[in-house]
C-alpha positions as CSV (number, residue, x, y, z in Angstrom):
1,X,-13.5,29.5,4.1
2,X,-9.7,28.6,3.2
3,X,-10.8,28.5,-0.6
4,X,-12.1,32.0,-0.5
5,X,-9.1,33.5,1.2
6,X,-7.0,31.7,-1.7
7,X,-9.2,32.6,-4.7
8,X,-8.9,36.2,-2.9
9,X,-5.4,36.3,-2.8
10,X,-5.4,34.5,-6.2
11,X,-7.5,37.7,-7.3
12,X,-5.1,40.1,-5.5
13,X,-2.4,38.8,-7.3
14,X,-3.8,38.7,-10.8
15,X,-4.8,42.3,-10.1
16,X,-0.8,43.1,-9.4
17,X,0.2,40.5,-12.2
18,X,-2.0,42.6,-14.8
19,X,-2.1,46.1,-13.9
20,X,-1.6,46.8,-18.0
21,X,-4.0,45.4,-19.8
22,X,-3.8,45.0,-23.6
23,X,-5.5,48.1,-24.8
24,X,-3.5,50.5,-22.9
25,X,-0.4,48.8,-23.9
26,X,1.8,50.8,-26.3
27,X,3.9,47.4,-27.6
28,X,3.1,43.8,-29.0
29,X,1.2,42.5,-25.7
30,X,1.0,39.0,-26.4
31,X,4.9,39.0,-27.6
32,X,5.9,40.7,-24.7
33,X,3.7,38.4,-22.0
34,X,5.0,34.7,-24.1
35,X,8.7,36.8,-23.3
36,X,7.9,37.2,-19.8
37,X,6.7,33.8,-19.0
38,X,9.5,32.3,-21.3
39,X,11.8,34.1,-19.1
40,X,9.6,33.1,-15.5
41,X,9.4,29.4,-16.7
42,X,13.4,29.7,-17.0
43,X,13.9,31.5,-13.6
44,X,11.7,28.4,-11.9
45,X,14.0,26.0,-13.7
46,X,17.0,27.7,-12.1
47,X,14.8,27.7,-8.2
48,X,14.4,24.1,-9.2
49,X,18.3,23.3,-10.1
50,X,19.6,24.8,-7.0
51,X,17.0,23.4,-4.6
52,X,18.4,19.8,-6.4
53,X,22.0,21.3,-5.5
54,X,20.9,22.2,-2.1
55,X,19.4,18.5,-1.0
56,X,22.6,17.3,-2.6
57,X,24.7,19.5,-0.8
58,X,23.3,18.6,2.4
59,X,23.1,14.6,1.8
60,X,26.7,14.9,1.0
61,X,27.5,17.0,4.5
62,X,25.6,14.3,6.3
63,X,27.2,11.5,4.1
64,X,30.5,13.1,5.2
65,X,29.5,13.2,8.6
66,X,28.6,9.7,9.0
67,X,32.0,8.2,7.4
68,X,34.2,10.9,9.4
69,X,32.0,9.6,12.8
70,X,33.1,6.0,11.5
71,X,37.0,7.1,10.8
72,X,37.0,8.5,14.5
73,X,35.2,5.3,15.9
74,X,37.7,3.2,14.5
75,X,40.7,4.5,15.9
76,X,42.0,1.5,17.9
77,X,44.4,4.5,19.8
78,X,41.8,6.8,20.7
79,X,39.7,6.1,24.5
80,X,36.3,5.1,23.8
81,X,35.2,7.9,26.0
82,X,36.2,10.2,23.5
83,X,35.0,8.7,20.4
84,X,31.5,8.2,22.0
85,X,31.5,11.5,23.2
86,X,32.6,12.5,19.7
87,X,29.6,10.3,18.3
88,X,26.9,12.1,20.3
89,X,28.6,16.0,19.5
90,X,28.3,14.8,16.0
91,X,25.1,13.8,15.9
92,X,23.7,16.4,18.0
93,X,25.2,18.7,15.0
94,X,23.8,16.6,12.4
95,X,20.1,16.7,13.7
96,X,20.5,20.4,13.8
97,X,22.1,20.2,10.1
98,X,18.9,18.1,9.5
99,X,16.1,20.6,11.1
100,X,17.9,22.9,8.6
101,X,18.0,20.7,5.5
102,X,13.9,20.5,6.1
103,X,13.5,23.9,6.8
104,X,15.3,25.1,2.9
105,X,13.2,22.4,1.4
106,X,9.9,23.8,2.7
107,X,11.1,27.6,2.0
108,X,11.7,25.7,-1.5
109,X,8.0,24.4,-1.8
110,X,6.3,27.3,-0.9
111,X,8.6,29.7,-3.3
112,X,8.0,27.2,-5.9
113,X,3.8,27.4,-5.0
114,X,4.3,30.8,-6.0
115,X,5.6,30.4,-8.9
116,X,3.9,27.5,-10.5
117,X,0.4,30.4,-9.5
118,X,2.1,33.0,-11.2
119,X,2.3,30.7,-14.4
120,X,-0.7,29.4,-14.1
121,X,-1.9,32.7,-14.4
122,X,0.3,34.0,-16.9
123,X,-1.1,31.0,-18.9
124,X,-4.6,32.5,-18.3
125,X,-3.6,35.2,-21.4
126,X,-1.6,32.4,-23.2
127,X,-3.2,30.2,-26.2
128,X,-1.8,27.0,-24.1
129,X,-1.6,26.6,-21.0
130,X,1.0,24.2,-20.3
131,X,1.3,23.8,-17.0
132,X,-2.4,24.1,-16.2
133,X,-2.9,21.5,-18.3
134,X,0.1,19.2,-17.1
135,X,-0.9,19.9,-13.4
136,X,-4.5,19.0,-14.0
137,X,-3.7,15.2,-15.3
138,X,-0.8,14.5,-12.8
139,X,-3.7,15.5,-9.7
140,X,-7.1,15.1,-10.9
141,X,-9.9,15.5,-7.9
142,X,-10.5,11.5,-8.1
143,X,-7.3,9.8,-7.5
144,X,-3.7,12.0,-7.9
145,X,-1.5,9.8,-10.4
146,X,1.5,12.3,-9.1
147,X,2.5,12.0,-5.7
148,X,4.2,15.2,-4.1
149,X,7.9,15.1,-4.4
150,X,8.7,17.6,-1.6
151,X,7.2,14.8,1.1
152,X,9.5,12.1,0.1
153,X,12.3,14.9,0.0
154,X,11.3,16.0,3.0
155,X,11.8,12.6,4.6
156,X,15.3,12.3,3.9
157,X,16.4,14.4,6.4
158,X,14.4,12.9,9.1
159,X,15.8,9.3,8.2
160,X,19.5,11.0,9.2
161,X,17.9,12.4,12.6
162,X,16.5,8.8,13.1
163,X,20.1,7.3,13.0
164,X,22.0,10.3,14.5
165,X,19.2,9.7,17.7
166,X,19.9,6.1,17.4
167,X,23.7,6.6,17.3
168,X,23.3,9.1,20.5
169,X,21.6,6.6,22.1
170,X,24.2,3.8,21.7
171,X,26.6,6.4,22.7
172,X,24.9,7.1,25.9
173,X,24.1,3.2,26.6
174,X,28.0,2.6,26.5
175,X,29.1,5.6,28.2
176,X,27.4,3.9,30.8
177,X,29.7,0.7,30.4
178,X,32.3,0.4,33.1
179,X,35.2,0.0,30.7
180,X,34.4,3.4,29.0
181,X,38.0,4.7,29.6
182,X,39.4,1.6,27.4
183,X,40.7,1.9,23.3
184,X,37.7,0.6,21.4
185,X,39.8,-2.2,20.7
186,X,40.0,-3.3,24.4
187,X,36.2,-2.8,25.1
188,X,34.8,-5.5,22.2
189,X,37.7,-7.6,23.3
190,X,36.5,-7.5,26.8
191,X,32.7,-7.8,25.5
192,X,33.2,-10.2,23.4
193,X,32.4,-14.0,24.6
């Protein structure tokens, strides 16, 4: 049922894709089309570039994150209270940072589905069709010999929300400890055997 709901909407769009056909059209068709997709296949490389700057924005924000959370931790002046309290608000910010980070990466994927449908069907009315042709080796029905790149990105930001739960946790195990309102410096010295 799912496949003929998408070759539905595939024919919707092809429809709204090709409302002109060739013998109604007044200028070179062909020239005009192999414009347009030259044009599309640029606008997908620019979608692609800024979802790149957008995963690297966000892996630097929660790189940043993790080294300022370290700076604050090793203040031997500051009460551990704080800077475990400090750990956890920071976290707590950087799992919502993450649940963000995956959210643009899937709005990514399914603008980029889109797109690589449009081409495929501009390449429909094309001599060669590139893509097609490139997306039919890398996932053939037998065995795919391309795996999808948008689950390993979309792991990334989970791996952060493992160690910002992980780091809440410690924070919450220590804030517990009845030296809590020591210097960090005083707690592992009092820990330590």
């Amino acid at each position: 049922m799912a496949k003929q709901n998408t070759d539905k909407e595939k024919e919707n769009i092809r429809s709204e894709l090709f409302k002109i056909e060739e013998d109604s059209y007044s200028g070179d068709y062909y020239g005009d089309l192999l414009k347009e997709y030259q044009l599309y296949v640029g606008i997908m490389d620019e979608t692609s570039a800024r979802r790149q700057n957008a995963n690297n924005f966000f892996l630097a924000l929660n790189s940043l994150i993790i080294t300022i959370m370290g700076v604050f931790l090793n203040r031997a002046d500051c009460p551990l209270f704080i800077s475990l309290l400090w750990m956890i608000a920071t976290s707590i910010f950087g799992i919502l940072l993450c649940l963000r980070w995956r959210e643009i990466i899937q709005e990514y994927k399914n603008l980029n589905s889109g797109r690589f449908l449009i081409i495929h069907l501009l390449e429909e009315r094309l001599p060669a069709k590139l893509f097609k042709a490139e997306w039919d080796y890398l996932r053939p029905p037998e065995k795919a010999r391309y795996g999808k790149l948008t689950v390993a990105e979309m792991n990334v930001p989970i791996y952060f929300v493992i160690l910002y739960i992980l780091l809440i946790v410690i924070g919450i195990v220590l804030l517990s400890s009845p030296n809590v309102h020591c210097s960090i410096t005083d707690f592992f010295n009092s820990t330590s055997v």
